[in-house]
C-alpha positions as a Python dict, from the first residue, in 0.01 Angstrom:
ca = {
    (1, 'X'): (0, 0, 0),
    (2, 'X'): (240, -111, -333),
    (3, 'X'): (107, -208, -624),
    (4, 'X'): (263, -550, -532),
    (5, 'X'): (53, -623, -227),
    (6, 'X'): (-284, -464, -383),
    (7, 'X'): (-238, -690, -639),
    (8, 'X'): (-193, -1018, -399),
    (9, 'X'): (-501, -867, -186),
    (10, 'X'): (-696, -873, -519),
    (11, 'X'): (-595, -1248, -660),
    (12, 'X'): (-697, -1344, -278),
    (13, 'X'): (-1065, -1182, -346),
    (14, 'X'): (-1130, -1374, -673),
    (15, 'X'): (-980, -1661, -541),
    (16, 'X'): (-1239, -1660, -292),
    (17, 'X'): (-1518, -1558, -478),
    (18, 'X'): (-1427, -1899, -733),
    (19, 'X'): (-1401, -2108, -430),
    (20, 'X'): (-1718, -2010, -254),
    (21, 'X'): (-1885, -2013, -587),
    (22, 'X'): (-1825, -2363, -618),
    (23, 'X'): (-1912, -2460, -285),
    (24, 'X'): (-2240, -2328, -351),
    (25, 'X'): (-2309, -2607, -611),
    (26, 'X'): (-2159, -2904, -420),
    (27, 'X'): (-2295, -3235, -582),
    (28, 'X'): (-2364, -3465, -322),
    (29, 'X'): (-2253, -3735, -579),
    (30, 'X'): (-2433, -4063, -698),
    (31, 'X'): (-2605, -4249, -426),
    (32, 'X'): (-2428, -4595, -371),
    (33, 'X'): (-2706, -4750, -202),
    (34, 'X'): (-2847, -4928, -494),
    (35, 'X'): (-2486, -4983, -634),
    (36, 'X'): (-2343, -5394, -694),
    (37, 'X'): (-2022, -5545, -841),
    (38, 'X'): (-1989, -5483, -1216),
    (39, 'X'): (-1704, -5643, -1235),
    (40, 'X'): (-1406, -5440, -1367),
    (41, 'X'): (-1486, -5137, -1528),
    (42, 'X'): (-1446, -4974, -1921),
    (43, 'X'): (-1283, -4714, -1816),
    (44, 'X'): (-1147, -4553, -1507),
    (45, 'X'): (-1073, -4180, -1472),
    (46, 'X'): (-763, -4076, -1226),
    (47, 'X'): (-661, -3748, -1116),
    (48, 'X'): (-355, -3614, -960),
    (49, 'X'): (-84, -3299, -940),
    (50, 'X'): (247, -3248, -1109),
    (51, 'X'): (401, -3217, -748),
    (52, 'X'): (699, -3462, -588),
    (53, 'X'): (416, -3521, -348),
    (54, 'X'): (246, -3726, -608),
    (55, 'X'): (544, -3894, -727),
    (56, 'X'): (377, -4249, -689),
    (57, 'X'): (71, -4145, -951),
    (58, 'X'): (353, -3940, -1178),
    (59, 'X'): (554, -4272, -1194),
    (60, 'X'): (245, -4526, -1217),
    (61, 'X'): (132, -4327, -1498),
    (62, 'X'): (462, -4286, -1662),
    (63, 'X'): (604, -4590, -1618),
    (64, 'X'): (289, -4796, -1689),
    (65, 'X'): (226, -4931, -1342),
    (66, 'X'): (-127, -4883, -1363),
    (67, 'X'): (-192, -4955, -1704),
    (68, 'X'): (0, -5284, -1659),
    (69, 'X'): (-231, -5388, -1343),
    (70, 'X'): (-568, -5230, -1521),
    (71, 'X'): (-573, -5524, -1816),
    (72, 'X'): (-819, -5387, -2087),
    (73, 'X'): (-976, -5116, -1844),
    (74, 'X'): (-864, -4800, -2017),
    (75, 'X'): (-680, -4537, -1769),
    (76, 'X'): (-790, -4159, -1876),
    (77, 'X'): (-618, -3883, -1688),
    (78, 'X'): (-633, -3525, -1537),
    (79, 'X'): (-435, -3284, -1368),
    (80, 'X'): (-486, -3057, -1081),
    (81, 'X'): (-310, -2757, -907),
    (82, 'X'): (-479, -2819, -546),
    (83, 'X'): (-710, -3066, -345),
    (84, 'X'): (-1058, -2847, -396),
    (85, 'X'): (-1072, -2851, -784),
    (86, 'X'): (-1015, -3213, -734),
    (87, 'X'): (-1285, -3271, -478),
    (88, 'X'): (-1528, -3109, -718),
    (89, 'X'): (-1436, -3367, -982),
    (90, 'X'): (-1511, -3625, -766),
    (91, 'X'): (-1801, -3539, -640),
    (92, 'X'): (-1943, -3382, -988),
    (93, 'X'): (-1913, -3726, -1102),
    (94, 'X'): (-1645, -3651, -1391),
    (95, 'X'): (-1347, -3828, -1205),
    (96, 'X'): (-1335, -4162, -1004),
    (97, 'X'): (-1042, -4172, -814),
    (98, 'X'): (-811, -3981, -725),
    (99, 'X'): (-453, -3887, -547),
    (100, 'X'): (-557, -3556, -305),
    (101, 'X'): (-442, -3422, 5),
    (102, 'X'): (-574, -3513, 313),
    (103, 'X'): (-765, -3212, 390),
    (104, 'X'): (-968, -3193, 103),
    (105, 'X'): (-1024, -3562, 162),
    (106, 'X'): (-1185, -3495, 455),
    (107, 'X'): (-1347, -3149, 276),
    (108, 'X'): (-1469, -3424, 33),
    (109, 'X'): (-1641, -3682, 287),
    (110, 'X'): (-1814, -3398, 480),
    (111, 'X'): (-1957, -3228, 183),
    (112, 'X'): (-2130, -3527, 92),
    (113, 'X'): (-2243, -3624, 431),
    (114, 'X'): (-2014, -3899, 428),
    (115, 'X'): (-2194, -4078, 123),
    (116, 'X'): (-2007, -3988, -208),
    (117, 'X'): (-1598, -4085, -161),
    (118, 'X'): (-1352, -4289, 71),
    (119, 'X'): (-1020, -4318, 130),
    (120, 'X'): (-839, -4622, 25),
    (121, 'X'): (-487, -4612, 45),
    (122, 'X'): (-170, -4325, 131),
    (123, 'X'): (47, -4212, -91),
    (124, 'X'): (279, -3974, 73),
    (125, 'X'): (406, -3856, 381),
    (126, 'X'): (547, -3514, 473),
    (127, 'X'): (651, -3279, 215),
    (128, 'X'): (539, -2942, 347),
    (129, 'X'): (714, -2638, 468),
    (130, 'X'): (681, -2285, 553),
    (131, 'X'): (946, -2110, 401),
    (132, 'X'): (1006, -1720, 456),
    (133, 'X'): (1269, -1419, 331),
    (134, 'X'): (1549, -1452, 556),
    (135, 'X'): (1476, -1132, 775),
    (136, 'X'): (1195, -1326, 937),
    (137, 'X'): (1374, -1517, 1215),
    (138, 'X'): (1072, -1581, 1456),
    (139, 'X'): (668, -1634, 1410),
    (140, 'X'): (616, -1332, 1535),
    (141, 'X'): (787, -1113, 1241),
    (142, 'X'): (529, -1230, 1032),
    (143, 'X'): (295, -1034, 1205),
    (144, 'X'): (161, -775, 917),
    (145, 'X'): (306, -1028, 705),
    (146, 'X'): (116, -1173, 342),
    (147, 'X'): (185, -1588, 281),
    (148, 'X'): (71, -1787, 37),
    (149, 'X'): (-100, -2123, 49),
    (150, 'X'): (-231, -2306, -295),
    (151, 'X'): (-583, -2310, -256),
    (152, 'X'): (-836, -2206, -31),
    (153, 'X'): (-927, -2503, 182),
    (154, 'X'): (-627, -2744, 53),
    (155, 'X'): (-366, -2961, 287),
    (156, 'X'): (-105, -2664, 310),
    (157, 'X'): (-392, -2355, 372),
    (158, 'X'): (-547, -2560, 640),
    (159, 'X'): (-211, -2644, 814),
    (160, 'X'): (-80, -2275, 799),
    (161, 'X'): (-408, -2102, 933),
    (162, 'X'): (-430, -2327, 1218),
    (163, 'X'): (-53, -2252, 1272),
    (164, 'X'): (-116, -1892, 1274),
    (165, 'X'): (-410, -1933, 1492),
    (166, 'X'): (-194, -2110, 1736),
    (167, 'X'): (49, -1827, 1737),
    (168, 'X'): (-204, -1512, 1772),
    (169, 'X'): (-23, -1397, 1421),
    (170, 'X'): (-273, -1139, 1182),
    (171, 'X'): (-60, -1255, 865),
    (172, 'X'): (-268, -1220, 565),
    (173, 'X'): (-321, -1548, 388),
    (174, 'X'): (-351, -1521, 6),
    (175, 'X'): (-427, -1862, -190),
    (176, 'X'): (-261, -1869, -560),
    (177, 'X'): (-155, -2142, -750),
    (178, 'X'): (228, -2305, -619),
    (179, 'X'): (419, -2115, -924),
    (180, 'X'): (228, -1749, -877),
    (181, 'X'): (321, -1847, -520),
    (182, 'X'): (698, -1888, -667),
    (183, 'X'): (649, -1556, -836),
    (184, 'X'): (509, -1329, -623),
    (185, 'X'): (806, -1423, -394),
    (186, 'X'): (1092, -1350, -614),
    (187, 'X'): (896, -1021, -686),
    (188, 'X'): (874, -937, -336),
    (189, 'X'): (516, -917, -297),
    (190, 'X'): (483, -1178, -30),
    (191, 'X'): (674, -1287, 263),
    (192, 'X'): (673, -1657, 206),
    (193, 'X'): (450, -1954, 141),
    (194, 'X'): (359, -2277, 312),
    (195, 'X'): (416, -2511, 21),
    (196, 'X'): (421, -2884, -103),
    (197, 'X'): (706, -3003, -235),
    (198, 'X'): (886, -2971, -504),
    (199, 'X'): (804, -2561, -412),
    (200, 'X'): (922, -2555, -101),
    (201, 'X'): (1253, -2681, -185),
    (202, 'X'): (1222, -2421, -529),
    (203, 'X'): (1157, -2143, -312),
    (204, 'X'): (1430, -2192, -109),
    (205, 'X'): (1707, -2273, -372),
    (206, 'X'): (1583, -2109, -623),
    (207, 'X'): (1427, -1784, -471),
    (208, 'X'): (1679, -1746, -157),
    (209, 'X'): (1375, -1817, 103),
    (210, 'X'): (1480, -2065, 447),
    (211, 'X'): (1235, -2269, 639),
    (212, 'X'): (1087, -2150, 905),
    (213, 'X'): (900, -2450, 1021),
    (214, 'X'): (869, -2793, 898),
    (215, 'X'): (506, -2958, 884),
    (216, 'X'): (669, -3278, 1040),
    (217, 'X'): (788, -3107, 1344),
    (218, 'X'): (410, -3024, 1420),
    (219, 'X'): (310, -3415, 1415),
    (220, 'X'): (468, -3761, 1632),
    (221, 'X'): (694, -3907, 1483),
    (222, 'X'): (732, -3663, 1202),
    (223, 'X'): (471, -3848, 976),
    (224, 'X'): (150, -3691, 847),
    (225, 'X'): (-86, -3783, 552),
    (226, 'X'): (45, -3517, 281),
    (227, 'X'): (-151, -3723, -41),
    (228, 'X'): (-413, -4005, -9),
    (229, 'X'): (-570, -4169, -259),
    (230, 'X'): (-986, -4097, -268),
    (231, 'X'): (-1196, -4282, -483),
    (232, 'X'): (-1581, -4200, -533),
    (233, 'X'): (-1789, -4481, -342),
    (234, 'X'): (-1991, -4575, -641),
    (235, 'X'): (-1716, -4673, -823),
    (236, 'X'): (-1523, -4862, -538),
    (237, 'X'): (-1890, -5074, -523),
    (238, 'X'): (-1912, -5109, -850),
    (239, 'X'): (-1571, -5212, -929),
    (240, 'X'): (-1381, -5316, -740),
    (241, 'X'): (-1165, -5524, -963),
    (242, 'X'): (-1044, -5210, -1099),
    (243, 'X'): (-1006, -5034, -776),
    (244, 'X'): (-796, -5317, -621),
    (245, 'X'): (-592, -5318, -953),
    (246, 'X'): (-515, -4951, -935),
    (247, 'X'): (-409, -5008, -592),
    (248, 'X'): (-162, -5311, -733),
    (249, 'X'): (-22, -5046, -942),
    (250, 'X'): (0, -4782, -688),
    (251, 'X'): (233, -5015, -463),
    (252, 'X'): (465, -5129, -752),
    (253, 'X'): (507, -4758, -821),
    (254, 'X'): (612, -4731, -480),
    (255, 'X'): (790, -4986, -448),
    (256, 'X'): (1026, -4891, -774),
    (257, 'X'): (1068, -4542, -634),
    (258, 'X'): (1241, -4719, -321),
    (259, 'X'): (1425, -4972, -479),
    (260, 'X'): (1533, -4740, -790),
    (261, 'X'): (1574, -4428, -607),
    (262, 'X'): (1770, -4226, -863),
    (263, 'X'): (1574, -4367, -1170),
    (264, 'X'): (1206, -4273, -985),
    (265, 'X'): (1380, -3916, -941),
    (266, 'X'): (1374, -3902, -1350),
    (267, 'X'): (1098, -4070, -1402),
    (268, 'X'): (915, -3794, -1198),
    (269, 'X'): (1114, -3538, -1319),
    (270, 'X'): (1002, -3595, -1663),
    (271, 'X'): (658, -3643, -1580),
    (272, 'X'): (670, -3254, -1450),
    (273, 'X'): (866, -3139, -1714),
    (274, 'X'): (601, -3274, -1953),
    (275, 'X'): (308, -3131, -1704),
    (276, 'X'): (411, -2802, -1615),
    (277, 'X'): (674, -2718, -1942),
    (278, 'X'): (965, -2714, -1702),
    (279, 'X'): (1163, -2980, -1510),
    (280, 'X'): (1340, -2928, -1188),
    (281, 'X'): (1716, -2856, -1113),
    (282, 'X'): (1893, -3155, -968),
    (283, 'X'): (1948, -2981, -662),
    (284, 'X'): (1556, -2931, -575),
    (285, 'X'): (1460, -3243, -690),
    (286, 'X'): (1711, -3429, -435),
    (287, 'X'): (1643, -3218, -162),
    (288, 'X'): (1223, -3259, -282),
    (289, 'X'): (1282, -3598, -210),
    (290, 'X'): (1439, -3590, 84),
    (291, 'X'): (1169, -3439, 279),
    (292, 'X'): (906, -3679, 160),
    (293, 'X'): (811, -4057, 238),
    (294, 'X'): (631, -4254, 11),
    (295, 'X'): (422, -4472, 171),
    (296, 'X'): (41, -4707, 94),
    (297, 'X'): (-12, -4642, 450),
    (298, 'X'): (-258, -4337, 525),
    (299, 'X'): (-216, -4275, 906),
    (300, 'X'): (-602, -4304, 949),
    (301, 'X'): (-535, -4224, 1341),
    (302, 'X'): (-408, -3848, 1190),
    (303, 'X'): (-760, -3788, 1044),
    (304, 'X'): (-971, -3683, 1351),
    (305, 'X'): (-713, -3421, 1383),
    (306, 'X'): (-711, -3276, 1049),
    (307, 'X'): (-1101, -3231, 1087),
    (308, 'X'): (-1031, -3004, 1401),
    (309, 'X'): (-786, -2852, 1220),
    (310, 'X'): (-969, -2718, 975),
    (311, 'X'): (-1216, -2566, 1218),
    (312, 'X'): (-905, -2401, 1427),
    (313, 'X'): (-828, -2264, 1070),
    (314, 'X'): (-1135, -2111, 1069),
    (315, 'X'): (-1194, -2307, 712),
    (316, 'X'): (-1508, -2518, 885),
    (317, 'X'): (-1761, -2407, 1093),
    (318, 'X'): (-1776, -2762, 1339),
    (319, 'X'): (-1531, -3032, 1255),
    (320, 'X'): (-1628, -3278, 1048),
    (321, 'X'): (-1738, -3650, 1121),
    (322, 'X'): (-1484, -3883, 939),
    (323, 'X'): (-1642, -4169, 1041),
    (324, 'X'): (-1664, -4453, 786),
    (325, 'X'): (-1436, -4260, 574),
    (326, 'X'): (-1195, -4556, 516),
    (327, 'X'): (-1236, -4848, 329),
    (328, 'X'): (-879, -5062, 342),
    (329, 'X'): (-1081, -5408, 262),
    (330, 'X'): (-883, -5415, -69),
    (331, 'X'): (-541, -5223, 3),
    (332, 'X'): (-455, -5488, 255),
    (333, 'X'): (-593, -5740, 31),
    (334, 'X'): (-295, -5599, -224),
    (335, 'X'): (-57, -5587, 91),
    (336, 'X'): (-116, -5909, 211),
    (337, 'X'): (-71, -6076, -148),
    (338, 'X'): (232, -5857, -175),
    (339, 'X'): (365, -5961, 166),
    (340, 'X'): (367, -5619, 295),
    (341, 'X'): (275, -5460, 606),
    (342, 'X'): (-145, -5405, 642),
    (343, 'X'): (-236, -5079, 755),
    (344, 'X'): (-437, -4990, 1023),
    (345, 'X'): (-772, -4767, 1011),
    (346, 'X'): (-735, -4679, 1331),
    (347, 'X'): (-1139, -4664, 1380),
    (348, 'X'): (-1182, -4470, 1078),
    (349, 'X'): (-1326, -4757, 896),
    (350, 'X'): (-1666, -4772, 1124),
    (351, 'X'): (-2004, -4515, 1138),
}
């Protein structure tokens, strides 16, 4: 074995080890039996990535969508690499809502026996790929194969494990973050990498990988919850003035993103140059958006897949129950007002 692929085998050990190490403290979060409207809160702490995935938080950040909406409740931030570290904010107690991927949504709600967090709202649709050097032309020369996915557990490691269980494929699955992911590839340590956008489109233009599958091939219609917004139930009782006028926020980002299509590509593209010390090449950042939908809606009907899924991925033992999980009382309160379409939860809204 290279020095190259013992060192990918050992960040996949520690990555691991940090993971399961975290899972063994999960925080069940506050109980929100006891919990009654406040009325709008102090302070309200929001988390997402620097990924196009996210571009609706980048650009309600950035361009003051939220803040606007949020009055004198003051907006702190954070910044995540993958859905996990976020979930342990959450339920920890140190964040109170947050953009995340659908899997560790659902991670999130099953930890905490359904009790500590609920989904509220989409964000983004599509925006995954798995992209591989150009000598692999079918699933099966991966076989033998090392990919990368960002975290343990997250959206993209869920999807390509139950992929590769599907196929009867031995690849080796090593979890870094999306720009090791970006290095190790140009380096030739790994094969390829089921990644999130911008990343995908980075790896290919960038790095000289091609797509070997999209996500949205895999689901009808295309469409599948890449980033939902999660907030921790607590704080959705407690204020839900605020939550409703993050929400506000979170469509007017959206909205400016598809009416100003070319400006929300620079507002964004800021926002990760800021975030990450480097922004993208026009090239990726077009072809980013291209393979993404921005969208309130969540596709609750998507979610009792994504809990089998992560049991075919052999990342949960029995799939979990996402019963009750949603709570779209005030996103179609903000849609209706707004004159939008209401979204449906599909079921997901009752225990």
């Amino acid at each position: 074995m290279g020095p190259g692929r013992r060192l990918t085998r050992t960040l996949a050990a520690l990555t691991a080890l940090v993971v399961l190490a975290g899972c063994s403290r999960i925080d069940r979060g506050d109980s929100a039996a006891d919990a009654r409207d406040l009325g709008a809160a102090a302070q309200v702490r929001l988390g997402y990535f620097p990924n196009v995935t996210h571009a609706a938080a980048l650009i309600g950040v950035d361009r003051g969508f939220f803040a606007r909406e949020l009055g004198g409740t003051r907006l702190t931030t954070q910044t995540f690499n993958a859905g996990p570290a976020a979930v342990n904010a959450l339920l920890g107690g140190s964040l109170d809502v947050s953009f995340i991927g659908s899997g560790p949504a659902v991670n999130a709600y099953a930890k905490s026996d359904g009790q500590a967090v609920r989904l509220v709202a989409g964000a983004t649709s599509g925006g995954a790929q798995l992209v591989v050097r150009p000598d692999v032309t079918t699933p099966a020369d991966l076989r033998g194969k090392v990919l990368t996915a960002p975290q343990l557990g997250n959206t993209q490691d869920v999807a390509l494990k139950k992929w590769l269980a599907g196929e009867r494929l031995d690849t080796q699955v090593t979890n870094v973050e999306n720009a090791q992911s970006l290095d190790l590839f140009q380096r030739g340590d790994v094969d390829g990498a089921w990644a999130p956008e911008p990343w995908s489109s980075r790896l290919v233009l960038e790095a000289g990988a091609k797509v070997l599958l999209d996500e949205a091939s895999l689901w009808d219609g295309g469409r599948f919850p890449t980033t939902v917004v999660l907030v921790r139930t607590r704080f959705l009782k407690e204020h839900p003035a605020t939550v409703e006028a993050l929400l506000r926020g979170h469509l007017a980002a959206t909205r400016f993103a598809r009416d100003h299509e070319a400006e929300a590509k620079q507002v964004v593209n800021d926002a990760l140059a800021r975030l990450t010390g480097k922004a993208l090449a026009g090239p990726v950042l077009d072809r980013a958006f291209d393979h993404i939908e921005l969208t309130l809606d969540p596709r609750a009907g998507s979610f009792l897949r994504l809990a089998q899924d992560a049991v075919t991925a052999g990342v949960a033992k029995k799939a979990a129950n996402v019963a009750g999980l949603a709570d779209f009382t005030l996103l179609n309160e903000v849609l209706s007002a707004a004159g939008e379409p209401t979204v449906d939860a599909a079921g997901l809204d009752r225990k």
